[in-house]
Backbone bond lengths (Angstrom), bond angles and torsions (degrees), N, CA, C in turn:
res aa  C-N    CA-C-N  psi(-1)  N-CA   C-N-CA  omega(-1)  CA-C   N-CA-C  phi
1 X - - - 1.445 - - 1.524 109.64 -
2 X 1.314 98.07 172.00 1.675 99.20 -169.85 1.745 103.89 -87.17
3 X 1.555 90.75 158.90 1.722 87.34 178.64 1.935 109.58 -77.99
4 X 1.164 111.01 -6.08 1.348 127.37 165.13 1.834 114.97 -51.01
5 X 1.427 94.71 -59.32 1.671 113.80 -174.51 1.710 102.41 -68.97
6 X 1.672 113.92 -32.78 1.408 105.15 -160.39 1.429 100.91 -75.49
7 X 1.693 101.96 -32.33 1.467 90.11 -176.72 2.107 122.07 -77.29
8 X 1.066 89.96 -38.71 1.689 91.58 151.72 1.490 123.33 -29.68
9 X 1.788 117.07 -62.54 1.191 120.59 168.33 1.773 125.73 -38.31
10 X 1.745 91.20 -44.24 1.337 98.62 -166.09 1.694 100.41 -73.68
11 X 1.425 120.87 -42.85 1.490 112.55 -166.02 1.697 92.13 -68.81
12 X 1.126 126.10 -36.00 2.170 112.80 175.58 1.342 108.30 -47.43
13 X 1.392 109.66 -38.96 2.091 109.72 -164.05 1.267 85.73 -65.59
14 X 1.499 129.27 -62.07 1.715 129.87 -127.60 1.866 85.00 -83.77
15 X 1.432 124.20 -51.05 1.357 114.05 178.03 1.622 109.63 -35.47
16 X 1.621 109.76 -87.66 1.409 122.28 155.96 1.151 106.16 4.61
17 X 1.498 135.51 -104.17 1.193 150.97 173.01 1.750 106.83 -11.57
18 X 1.079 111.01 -60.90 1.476 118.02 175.27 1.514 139.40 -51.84
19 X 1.678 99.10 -43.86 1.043 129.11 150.92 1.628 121.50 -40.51
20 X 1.106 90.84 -54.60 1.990 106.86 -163.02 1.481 84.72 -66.43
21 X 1.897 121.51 -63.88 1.572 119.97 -166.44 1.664 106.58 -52.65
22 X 1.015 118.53 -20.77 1.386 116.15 -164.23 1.865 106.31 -98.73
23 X 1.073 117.39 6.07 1.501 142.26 -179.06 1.759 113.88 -115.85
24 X 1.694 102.14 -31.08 1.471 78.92 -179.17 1.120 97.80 -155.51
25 X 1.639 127.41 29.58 1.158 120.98 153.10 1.685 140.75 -69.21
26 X 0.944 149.58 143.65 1.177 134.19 -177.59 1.487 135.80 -68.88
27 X 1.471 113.98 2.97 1.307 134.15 -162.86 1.258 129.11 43.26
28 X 1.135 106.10 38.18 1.559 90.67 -172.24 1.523 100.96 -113.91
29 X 1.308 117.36 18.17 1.283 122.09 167.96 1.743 109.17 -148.39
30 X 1.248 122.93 163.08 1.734 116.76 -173.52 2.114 86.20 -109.19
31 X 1.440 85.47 111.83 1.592 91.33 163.48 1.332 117.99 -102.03
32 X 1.338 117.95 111.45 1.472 118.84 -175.11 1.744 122.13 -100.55
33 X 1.540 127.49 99.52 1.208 105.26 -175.47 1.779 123.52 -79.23
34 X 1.587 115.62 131.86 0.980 107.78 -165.92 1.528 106.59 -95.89
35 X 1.561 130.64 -30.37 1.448 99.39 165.11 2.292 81.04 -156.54
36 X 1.336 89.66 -164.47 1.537 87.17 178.98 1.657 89.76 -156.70
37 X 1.451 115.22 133.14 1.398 134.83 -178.07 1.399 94.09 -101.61
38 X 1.388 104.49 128.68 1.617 111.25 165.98 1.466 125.27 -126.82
39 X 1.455 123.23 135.26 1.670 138.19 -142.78 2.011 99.08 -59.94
40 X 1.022 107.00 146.61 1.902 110.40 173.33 1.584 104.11 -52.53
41 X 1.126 126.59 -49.20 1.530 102.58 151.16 1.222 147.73 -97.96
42 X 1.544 103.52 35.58 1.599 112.57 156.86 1.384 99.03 66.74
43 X 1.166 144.54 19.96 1.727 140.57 161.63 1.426 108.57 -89.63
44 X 1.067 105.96 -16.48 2.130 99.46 -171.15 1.415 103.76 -132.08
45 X 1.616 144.53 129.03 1.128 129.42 130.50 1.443 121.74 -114.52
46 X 1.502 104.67 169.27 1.218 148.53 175.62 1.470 121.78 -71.61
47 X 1.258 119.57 69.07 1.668 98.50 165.88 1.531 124.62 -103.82
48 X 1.015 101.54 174.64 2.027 127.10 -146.32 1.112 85.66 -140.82
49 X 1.398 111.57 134.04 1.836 140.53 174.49 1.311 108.37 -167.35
50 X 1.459 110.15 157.21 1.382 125.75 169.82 1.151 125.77 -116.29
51 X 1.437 129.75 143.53 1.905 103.62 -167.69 1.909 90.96 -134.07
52 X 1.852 97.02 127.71 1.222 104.08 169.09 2.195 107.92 -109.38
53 X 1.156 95.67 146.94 1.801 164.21 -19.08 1.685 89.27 -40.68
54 X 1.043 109.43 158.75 1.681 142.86 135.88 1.259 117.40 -24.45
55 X 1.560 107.22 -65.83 1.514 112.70 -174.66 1.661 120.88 -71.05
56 X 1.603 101.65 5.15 1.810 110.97 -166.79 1.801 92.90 -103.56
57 X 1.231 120.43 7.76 1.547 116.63 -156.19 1.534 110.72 -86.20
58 X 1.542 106.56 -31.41 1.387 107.37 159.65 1.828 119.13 -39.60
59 X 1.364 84.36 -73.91 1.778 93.58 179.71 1.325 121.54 -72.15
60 X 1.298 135.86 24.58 1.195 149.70 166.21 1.499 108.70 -108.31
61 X 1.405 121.41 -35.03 1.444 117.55 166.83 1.346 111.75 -75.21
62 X 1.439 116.69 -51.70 1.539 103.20 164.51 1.845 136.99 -38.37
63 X 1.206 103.92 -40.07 1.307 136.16 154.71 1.642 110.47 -30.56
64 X 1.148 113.61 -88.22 1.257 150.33 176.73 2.051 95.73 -53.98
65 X 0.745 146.68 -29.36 1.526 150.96 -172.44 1.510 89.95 -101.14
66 X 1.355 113.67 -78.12 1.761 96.10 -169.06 1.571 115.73 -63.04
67 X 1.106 122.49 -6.58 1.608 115.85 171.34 1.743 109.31 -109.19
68 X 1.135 109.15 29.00 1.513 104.30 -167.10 1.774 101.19 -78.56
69 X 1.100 126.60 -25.30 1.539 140.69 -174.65 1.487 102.26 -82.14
70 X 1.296 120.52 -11.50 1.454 109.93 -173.20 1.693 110.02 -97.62
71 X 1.237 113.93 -26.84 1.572 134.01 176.89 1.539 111.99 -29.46
């Protein structure tokens, strides 16, 4: 596929992704995804976020790990 389409793919995951945090996160921290890398054959990606406060970042990765299958 084209590197055109992959990156297409990637801006659907990281939206997606955003979507979902913004549906069933608990708010008690702002999780922001900043982009999502996805594998040359498109079976695995990569997403990238930032979590404000600082001190909420623990439990935002936890977050983000037990819902990673739901994305």
């Amino acid at each position: 596929m084209s590197e055109h389409r992959k990156i297409q793919i990637s801006e659907v995951i990281a939206h997606t992704a955003a979507e979902f945090i913004k549906r069933e996160s608990n708010r008690q921290s702002l999780i922001t995804i900043t982009r999502a890398d996805i594998s040359p054959d498109f079976k695995q990606a990569t997403i990238f976020f930032t979590v404000f406060p600082e001190s909420e970042e623990m439990h935002a990765i936890e977050f983000m790990k037990r819902n990673r299958k739901n994305f």
